[in-house]
N, CA, C, O and CB atoms as a CASP TS submission, in Angstrom:
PFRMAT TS
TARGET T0000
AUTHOR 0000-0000-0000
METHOD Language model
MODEL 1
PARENT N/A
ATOM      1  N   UNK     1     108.964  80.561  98.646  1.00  0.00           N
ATOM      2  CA  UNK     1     107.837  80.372  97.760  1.00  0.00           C
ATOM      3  C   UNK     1     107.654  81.638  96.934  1.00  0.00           C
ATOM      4  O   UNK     1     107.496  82.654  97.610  1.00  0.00           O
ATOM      5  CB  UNK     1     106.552  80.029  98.554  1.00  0.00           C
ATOM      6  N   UNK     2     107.642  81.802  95.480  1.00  0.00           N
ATOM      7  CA  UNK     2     107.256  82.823  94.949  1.00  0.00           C
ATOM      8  C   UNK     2     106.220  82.630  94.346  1.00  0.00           C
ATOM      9  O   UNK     2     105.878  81.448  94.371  1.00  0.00           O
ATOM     10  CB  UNK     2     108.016  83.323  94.312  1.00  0.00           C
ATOM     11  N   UNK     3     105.358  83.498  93.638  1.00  0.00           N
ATOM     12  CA  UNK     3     104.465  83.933  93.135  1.00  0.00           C
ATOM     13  C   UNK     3     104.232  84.298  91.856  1.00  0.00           C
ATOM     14  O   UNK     3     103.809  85.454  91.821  1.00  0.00           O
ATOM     15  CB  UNK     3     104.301  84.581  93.672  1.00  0.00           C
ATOM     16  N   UNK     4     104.335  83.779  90.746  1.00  0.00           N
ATOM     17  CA  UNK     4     104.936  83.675  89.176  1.00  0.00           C
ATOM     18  C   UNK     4     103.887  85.038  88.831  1.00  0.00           C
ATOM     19  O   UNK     4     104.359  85.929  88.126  1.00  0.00           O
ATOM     20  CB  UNK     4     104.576  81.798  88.059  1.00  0.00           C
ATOM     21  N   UNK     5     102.842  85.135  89.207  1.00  0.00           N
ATOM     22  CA  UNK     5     101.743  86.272  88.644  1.00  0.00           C
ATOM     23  C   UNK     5     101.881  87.646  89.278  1.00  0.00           C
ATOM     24  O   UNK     5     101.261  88.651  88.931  1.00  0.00           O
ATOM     25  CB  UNK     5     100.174  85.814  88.953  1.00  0.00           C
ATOM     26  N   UNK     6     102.738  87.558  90.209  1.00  0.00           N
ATOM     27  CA  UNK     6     103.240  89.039  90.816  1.00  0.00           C
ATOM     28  C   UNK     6     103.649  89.355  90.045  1.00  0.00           C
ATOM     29  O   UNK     6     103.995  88.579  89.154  1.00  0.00           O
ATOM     30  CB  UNK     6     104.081  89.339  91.838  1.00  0.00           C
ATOM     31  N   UNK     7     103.871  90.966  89.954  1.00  0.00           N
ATOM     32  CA  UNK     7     105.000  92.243  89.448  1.00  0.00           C
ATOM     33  C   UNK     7     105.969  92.322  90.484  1.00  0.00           C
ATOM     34  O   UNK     7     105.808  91.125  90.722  1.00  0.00           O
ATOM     35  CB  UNK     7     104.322  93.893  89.271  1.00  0.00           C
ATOM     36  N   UNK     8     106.624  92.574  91.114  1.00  0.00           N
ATOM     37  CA  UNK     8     107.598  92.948  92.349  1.00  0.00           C
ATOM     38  C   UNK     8     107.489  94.603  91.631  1.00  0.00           C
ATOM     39  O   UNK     8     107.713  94.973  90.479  1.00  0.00           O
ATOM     40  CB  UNK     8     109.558  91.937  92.474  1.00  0.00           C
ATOM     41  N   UNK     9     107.056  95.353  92.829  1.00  0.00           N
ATOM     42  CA  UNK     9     106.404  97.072  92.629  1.00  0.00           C
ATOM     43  C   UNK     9     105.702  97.660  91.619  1.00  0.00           C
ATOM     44  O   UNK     9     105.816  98.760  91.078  1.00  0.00           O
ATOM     45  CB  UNK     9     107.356  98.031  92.582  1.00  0.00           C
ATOM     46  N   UNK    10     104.631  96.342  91.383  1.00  0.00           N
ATOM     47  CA  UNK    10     103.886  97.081  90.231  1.00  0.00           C
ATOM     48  C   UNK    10     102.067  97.125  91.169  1.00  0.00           C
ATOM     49  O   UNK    10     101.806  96.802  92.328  1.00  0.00           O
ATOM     50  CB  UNK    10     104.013  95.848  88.305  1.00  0.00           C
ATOM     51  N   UNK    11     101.315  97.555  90.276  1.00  0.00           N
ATOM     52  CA  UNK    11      99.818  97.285  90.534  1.00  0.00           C
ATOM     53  C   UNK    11      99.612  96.440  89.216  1.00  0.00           C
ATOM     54  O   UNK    11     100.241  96.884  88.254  1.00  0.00           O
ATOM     55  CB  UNK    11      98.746  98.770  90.688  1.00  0.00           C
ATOM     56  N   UNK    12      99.266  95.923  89.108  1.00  0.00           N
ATOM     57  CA  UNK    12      98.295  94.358  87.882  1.00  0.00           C
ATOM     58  C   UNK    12      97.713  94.223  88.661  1.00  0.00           C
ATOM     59  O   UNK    12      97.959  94.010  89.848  1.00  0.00           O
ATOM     60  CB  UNK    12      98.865  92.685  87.217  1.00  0.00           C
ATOM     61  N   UNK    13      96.192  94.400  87.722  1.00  0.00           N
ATOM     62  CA  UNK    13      94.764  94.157  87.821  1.00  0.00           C
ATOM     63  C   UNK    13      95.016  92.505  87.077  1.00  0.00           C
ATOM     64  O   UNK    13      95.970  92.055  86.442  1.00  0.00           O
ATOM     65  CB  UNK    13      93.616  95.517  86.870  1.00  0.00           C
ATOM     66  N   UNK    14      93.621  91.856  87.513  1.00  0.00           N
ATOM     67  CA  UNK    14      93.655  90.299  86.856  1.00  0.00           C
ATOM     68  C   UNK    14      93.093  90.427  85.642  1.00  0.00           C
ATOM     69  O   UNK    14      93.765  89.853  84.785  1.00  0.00           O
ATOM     70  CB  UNK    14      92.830  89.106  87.646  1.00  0.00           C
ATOM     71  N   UNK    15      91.788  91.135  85.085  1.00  0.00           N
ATOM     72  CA  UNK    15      90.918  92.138  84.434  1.00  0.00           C
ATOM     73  C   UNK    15      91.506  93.508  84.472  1.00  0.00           C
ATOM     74  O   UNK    15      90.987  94.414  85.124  1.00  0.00           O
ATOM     75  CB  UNK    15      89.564  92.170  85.082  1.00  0.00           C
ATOM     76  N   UNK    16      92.754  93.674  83.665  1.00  0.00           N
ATOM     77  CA  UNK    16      92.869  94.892  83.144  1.00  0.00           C
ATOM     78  C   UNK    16      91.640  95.960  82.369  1.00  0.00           C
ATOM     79  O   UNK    16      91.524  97.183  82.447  1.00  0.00           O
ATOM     80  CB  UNK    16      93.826  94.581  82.323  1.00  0.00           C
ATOM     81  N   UNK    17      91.080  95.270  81.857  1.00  0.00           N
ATOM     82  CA  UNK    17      89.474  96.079  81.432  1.00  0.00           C
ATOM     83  C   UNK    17      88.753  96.693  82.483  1.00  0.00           C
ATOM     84  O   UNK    17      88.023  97.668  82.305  1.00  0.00           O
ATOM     85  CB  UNK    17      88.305  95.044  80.857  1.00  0.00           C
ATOM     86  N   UNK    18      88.987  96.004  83.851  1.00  0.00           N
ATOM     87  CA  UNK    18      87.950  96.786  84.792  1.00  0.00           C
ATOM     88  C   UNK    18      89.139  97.938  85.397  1.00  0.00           C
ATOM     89  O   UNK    18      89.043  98.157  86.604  1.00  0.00           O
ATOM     90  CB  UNK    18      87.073  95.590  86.237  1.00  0.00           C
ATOM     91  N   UNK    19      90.101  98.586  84.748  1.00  0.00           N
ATOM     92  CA  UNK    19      90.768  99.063  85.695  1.00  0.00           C
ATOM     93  C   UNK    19      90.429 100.474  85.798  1.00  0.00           C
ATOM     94  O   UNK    19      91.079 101.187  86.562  1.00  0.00           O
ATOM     95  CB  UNK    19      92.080  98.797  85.535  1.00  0.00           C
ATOM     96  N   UNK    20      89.289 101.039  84.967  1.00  0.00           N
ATOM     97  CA  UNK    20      88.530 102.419  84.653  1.00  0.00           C
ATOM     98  C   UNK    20      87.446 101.784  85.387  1.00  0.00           C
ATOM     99  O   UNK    20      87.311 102.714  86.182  1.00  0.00           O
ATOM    100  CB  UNK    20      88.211 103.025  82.924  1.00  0.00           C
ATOM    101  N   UNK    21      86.272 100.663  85.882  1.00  0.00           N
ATOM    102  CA  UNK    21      85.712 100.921  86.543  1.00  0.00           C
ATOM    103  C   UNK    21      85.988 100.967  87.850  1.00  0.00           C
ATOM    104  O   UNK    21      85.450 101.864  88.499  1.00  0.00           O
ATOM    105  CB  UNK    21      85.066 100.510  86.268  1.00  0.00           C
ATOM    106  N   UNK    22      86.740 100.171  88.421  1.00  0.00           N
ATOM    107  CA  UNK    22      88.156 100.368  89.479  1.00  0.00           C
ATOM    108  C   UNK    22      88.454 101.754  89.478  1.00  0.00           C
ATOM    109  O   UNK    22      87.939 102.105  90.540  1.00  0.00           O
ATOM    110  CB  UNK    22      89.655  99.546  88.970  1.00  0.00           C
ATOM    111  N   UNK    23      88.803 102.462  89.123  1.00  0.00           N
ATOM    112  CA  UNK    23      89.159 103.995  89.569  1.00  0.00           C
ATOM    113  C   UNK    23      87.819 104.804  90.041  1.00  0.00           C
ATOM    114  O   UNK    23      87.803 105.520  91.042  1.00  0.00           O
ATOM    115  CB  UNK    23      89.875 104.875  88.202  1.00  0.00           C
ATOM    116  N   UNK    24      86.522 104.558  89.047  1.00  0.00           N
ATOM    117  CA  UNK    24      85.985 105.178  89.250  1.00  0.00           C
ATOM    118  C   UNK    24      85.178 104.887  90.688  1.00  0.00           C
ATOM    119  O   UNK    24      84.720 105.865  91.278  1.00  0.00           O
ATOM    120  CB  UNK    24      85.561 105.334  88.205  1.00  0.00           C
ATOM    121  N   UNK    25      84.987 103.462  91.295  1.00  0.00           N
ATOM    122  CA  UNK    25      84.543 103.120  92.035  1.00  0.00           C
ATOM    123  C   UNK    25      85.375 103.405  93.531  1.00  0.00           C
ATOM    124  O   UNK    25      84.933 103.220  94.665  1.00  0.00           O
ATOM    125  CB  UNK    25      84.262 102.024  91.553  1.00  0.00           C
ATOM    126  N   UNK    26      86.733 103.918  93.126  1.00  0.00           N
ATOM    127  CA  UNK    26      87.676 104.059  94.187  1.00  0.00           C
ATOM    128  C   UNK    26      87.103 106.008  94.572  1.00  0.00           C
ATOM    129  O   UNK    26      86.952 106.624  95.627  1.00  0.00           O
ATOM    130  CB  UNK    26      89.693 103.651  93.463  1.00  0.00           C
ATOM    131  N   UNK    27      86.968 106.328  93.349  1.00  0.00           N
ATOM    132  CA  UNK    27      86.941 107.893  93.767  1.00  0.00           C
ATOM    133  C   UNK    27      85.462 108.302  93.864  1.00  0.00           C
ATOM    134  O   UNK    27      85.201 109.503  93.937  1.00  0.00           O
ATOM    135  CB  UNK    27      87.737 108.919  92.609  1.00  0.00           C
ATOM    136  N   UNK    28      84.229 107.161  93.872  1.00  0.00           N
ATOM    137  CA  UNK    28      82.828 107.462  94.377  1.00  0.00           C
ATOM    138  C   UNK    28      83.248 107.465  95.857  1.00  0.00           C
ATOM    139  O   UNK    28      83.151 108.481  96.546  1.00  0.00           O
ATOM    140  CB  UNK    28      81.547 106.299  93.941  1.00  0.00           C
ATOM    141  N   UNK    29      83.786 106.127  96.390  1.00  0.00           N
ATOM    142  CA  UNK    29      83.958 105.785  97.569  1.00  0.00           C
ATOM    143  C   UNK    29      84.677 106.917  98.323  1.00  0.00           C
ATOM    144  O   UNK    29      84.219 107.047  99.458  1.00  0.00           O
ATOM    145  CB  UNK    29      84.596 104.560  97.574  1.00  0.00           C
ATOM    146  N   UNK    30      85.800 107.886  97.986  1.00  0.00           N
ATOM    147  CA  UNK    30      86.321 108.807  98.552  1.00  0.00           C
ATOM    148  C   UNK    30      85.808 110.123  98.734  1.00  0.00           C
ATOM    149  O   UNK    30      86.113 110.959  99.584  1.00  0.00           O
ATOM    150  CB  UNK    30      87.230 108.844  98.100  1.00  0.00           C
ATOM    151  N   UNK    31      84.677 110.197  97.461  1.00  0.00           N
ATOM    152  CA  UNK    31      84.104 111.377  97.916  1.00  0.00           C
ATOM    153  C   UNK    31      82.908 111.085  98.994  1.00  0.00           C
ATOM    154  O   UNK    31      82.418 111.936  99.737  1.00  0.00           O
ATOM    155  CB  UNK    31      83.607 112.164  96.672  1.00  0.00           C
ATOM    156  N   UNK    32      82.562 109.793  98.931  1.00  0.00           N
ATOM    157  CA  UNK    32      81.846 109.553  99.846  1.00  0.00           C
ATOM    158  C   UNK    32      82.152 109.550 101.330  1.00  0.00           C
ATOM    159  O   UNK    32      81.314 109.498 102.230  1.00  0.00           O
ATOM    160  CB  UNK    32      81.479 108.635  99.519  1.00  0.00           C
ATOM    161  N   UNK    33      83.466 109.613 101.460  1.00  0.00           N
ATOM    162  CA  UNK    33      84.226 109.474 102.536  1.00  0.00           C
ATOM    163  C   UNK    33      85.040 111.029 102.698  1.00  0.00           C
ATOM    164  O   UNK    33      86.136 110.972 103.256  1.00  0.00           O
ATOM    165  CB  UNK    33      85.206 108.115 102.305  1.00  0.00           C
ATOM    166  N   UNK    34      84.732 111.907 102.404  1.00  0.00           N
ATOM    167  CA  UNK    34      85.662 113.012 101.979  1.00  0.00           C
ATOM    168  C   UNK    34      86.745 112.926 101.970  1.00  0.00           C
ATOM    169  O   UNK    34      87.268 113.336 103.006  1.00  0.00           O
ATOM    170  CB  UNK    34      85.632 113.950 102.486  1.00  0.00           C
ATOM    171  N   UNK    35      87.664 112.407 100.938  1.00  0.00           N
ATOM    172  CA  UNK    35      88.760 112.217 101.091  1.00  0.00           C
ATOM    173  C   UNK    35      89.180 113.012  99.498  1.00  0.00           C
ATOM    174  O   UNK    35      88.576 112.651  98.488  1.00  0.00           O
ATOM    175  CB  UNK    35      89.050 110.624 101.485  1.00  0.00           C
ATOM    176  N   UNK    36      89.926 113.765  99.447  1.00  0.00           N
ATOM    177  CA  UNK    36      89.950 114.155  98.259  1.00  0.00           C
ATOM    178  C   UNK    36      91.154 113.790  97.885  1.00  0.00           C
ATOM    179  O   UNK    36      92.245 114.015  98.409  1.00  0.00           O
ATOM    180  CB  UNK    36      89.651 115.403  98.064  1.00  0.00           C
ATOM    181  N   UNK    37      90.725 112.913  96.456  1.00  0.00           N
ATOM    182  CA  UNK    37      91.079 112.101  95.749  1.00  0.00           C
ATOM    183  C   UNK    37      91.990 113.254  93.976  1.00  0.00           C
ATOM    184  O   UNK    37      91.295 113.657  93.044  1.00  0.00           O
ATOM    185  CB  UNK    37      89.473 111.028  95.637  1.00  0.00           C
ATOM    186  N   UNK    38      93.149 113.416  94.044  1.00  0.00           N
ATOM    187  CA  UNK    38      93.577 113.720  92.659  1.00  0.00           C
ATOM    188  C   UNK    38      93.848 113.375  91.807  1.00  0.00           C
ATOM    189  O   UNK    38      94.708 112.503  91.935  1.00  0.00           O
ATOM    190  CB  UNK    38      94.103 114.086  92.467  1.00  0.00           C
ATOM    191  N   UNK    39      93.417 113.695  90.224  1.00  0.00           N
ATOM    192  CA  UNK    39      93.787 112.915  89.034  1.00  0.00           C
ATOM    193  C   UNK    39      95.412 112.158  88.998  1.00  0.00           C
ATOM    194  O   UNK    39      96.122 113.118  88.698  1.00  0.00           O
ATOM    195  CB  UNK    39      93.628 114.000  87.803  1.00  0.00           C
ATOM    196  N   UNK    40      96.077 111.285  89.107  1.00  0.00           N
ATOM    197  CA  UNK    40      97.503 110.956  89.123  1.00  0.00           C
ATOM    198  C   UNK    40      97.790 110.733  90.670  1.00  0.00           C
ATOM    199  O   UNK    40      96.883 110.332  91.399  1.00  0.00           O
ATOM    200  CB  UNK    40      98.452 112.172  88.426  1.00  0.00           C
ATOM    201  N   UNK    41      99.025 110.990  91.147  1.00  0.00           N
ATOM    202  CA  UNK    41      99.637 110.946  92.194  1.00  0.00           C
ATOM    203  C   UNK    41      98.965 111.335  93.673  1.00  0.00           C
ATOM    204  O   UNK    41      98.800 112.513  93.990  1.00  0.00           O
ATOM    205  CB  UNK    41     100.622 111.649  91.867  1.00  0.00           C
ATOM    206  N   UNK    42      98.592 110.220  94.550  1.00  0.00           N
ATOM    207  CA  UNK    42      97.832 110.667  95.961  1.00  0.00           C
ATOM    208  C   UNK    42      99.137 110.699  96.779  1.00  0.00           C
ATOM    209  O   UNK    42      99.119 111.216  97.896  1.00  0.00           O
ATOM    210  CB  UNK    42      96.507 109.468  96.675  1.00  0.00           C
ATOM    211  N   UNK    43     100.115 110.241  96.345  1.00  0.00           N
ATOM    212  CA  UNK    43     101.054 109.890  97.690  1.00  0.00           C
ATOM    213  C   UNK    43     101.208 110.554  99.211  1.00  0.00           C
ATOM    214  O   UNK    43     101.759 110.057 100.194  1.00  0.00           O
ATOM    215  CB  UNK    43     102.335 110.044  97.238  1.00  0.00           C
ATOM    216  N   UNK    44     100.427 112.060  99.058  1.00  0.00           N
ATOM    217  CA  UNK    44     100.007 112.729 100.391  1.00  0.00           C
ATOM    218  C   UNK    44      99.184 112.176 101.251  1.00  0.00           C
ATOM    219  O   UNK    44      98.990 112.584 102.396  1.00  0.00           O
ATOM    220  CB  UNK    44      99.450 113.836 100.227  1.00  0.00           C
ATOM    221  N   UNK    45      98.638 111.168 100.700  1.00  0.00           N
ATOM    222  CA  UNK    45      97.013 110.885 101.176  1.00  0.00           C
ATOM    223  C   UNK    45      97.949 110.445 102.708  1.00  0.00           C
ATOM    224  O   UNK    45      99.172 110.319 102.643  1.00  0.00           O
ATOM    225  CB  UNK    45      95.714 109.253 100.047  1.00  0.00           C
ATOM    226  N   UNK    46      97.310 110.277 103.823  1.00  0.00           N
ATOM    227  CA  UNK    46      97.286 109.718 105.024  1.00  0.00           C
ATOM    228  C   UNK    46      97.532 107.971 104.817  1.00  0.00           C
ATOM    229  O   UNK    46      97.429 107.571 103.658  1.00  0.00           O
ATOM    230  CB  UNK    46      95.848 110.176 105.712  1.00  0.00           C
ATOM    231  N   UNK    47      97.765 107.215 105.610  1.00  0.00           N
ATOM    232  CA  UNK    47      97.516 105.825 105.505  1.00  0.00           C
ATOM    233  C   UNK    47      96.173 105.664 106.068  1.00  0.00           C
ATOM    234  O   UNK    47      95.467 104.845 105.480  1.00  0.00           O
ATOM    235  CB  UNK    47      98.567 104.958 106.205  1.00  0.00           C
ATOM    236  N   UNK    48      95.547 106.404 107.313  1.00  0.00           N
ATOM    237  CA  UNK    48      94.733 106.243 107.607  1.00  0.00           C
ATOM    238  C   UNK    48      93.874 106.323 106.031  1.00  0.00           C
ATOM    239  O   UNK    48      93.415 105.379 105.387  1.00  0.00           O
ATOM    240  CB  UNK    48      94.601 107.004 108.744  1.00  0.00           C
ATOM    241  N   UNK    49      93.860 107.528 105.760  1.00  0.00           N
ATOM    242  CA  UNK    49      92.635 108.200 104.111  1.00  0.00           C
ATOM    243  C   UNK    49      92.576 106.952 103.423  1.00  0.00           C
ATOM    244  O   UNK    49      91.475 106.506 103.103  1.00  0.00           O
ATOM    245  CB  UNK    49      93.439 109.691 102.633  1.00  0.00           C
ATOM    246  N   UNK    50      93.786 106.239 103.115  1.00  0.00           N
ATOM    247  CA  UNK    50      94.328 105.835 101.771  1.00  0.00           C
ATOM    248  C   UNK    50      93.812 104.089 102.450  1.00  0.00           C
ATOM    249  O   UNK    50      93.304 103.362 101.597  1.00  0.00           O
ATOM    250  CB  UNK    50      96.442 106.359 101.314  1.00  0.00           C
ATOM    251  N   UNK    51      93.927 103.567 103.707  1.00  0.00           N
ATOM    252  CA  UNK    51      93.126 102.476 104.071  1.00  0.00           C
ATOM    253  C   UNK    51      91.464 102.702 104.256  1.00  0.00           C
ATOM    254  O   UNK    51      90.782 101.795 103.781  1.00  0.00           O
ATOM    255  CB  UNK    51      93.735 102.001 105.340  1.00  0.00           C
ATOM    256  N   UNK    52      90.832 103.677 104.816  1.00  0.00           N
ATOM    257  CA  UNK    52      89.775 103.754 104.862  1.00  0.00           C
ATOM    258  C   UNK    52      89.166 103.724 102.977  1.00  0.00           C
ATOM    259  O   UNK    52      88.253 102.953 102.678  1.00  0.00           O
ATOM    260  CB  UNK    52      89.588 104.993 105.861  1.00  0.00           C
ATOM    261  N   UNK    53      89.630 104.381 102.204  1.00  0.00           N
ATOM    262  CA  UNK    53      88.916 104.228 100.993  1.00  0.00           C
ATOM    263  C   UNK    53      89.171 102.388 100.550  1.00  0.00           C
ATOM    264  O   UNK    53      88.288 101.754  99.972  1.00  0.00           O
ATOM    265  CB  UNK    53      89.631 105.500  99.757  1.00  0.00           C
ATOM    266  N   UNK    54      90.136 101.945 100.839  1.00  0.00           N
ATOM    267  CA  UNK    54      90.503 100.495 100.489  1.00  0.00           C
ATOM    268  C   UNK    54      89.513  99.489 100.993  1.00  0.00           C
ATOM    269  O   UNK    54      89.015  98.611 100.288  1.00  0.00           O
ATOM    270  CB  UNK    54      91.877 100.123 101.069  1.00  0.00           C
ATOM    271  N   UNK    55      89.209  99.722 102.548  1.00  0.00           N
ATOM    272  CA  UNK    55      88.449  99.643 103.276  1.00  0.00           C
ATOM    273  C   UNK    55      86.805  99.323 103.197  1.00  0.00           C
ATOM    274  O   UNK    55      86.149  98.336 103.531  1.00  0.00           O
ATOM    275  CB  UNK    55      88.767 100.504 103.666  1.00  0.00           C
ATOM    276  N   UNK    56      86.478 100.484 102.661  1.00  0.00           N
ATOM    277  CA  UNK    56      85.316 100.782 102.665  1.00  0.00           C
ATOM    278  C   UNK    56      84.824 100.310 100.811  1.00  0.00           C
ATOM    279  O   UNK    56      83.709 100.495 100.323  1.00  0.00           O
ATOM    280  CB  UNK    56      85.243 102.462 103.266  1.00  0.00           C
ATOM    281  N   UNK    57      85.698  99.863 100.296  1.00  0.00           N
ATOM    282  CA  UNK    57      85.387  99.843  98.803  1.00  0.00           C
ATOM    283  C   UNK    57      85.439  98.396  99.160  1.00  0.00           C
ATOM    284  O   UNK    57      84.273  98.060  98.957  1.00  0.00           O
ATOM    285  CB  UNK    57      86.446 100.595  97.500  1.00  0.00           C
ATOM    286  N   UNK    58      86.099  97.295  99.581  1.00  0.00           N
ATOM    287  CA  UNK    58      85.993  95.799 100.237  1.00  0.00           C
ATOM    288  C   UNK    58      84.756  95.757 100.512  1.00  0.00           C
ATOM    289  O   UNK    58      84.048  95.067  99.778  1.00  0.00           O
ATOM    290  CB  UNK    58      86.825  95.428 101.536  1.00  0.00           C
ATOM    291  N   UNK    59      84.096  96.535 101.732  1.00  0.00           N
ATOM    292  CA  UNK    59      83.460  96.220 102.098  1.00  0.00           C
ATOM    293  C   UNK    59      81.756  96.565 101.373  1.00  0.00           C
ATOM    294  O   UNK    59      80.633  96.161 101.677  1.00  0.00           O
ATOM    295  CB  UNK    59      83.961  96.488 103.139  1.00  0.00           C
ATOM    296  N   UNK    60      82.090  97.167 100.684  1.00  0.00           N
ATOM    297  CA  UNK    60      80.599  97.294  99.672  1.00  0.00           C
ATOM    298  C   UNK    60      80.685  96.134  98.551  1.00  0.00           C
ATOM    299  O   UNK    60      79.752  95.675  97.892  1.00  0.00           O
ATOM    300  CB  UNK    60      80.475  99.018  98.700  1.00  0.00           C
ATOM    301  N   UNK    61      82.016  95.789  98.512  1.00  0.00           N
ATOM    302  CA  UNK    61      82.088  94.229  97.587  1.00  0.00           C
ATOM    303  C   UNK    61      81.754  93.341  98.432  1.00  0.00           C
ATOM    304  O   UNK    61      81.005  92.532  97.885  1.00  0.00           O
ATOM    305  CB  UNK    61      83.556  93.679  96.946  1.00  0.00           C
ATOM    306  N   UNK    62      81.923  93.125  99.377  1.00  0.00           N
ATOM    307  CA  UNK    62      81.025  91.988  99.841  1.00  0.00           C
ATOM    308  C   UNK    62      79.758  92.030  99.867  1.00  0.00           C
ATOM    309  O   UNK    62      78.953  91.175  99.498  1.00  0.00           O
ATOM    310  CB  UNK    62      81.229  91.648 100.952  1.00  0.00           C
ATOM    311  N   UNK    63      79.568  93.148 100.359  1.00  0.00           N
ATOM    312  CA  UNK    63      77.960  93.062 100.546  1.00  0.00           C
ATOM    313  C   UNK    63      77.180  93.334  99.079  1.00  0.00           C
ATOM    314  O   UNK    63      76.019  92.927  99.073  1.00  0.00           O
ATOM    315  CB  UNK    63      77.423  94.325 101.739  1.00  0.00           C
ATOM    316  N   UNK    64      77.458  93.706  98.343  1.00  0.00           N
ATOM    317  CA  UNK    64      77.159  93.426  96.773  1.00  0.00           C
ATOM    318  C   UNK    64      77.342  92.330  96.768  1.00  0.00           C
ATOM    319  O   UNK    64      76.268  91.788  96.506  1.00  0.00           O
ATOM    320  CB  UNK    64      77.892  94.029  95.662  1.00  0.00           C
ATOM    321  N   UNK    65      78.268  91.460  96.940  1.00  0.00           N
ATOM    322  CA  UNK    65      78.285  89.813  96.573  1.00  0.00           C
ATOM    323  C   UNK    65      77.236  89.371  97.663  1.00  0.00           C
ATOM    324  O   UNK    65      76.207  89.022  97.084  1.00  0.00           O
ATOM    325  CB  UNK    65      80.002  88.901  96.786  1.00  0.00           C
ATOM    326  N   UNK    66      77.161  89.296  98.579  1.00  0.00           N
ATOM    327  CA  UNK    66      76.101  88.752  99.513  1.00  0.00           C
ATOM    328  C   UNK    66      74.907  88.916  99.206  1.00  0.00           C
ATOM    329  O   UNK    66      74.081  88.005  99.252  1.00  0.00           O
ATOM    330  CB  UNK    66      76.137  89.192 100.689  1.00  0.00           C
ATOM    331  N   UNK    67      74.545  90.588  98.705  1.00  0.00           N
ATOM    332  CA  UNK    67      72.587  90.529  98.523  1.00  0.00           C
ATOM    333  C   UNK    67      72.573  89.477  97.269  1.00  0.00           C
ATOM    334  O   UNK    67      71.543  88.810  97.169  1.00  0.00           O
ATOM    335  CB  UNK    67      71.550  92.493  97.899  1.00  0.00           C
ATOM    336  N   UNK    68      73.770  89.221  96.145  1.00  0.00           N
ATOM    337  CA  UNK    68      73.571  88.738  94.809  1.00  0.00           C
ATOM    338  C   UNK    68      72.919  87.139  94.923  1.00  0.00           C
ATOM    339  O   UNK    68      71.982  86.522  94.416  1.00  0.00           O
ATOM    340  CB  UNK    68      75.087  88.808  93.987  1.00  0.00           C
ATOM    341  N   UNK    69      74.066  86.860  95.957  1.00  0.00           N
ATOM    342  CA  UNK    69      74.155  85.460  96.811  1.00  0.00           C
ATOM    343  C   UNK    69      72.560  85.262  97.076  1.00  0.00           C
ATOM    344  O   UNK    69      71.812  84.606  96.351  1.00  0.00           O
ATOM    345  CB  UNK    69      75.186  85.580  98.466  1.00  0.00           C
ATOM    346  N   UNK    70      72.252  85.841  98.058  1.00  0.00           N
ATOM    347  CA  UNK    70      70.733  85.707  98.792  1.00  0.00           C
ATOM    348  C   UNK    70      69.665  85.859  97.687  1.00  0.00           C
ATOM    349  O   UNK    70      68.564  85.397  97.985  1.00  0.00           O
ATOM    350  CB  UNK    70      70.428  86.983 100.023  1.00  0.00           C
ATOM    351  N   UNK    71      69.807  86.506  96.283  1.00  0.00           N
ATOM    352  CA  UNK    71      68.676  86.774  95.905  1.00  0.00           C
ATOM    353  C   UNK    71      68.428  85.972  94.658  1.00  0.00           C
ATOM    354  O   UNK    71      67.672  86.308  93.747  1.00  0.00           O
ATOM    355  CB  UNK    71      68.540  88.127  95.797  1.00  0.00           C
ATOM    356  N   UNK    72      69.310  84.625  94.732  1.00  0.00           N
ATOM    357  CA  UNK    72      69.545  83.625  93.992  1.00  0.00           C
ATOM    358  C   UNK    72      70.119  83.963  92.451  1.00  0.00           C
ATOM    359  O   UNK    72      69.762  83.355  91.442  1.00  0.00           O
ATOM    360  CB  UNK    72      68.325  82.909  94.024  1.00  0.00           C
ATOM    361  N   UNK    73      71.133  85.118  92.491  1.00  0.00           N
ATOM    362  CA  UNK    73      72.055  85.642  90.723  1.00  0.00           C
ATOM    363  C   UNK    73      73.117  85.071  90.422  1.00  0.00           C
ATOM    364  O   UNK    73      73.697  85.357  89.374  1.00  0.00           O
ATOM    365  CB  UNK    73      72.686  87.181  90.512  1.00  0.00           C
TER
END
């Protein structure tokens, strides 16, 4: 089964437009997490670092979608 909308080793966003608020929301979340985050290339980062920011940025999207949910938006 393939996947016609994949890249094979790329990143594609679906909303290329959000891909500056996407960064920026990736590197609130890391400083929030102390993870220090560099302009370009992280490839040092830990897997642990580099899942916890993935992690923790999921999980404030849900719960942003959930209060939206509950508060009838």
């Amino acid at each position: 089964m393939t996947n016609q909308n994949s890249k094979s080793g790329t990143n594609s966003m679906a909303v290329p437009e959000a891909k500056s608020a996407m960064n920026r929301f990736k590197e609130e979340v890391a400083s929030e997490l102390g993870v220090n985050l560099k302009d370009g290339y992280n490839g040092d980062l830990t897997s642990r670092e580099a899942g916890s920011i993935g992690g923790e940025m999921v999980k404030k999207m849900i719960m942003k979608q959930e209060q939206q949910m509950s508060s009838g938006q």
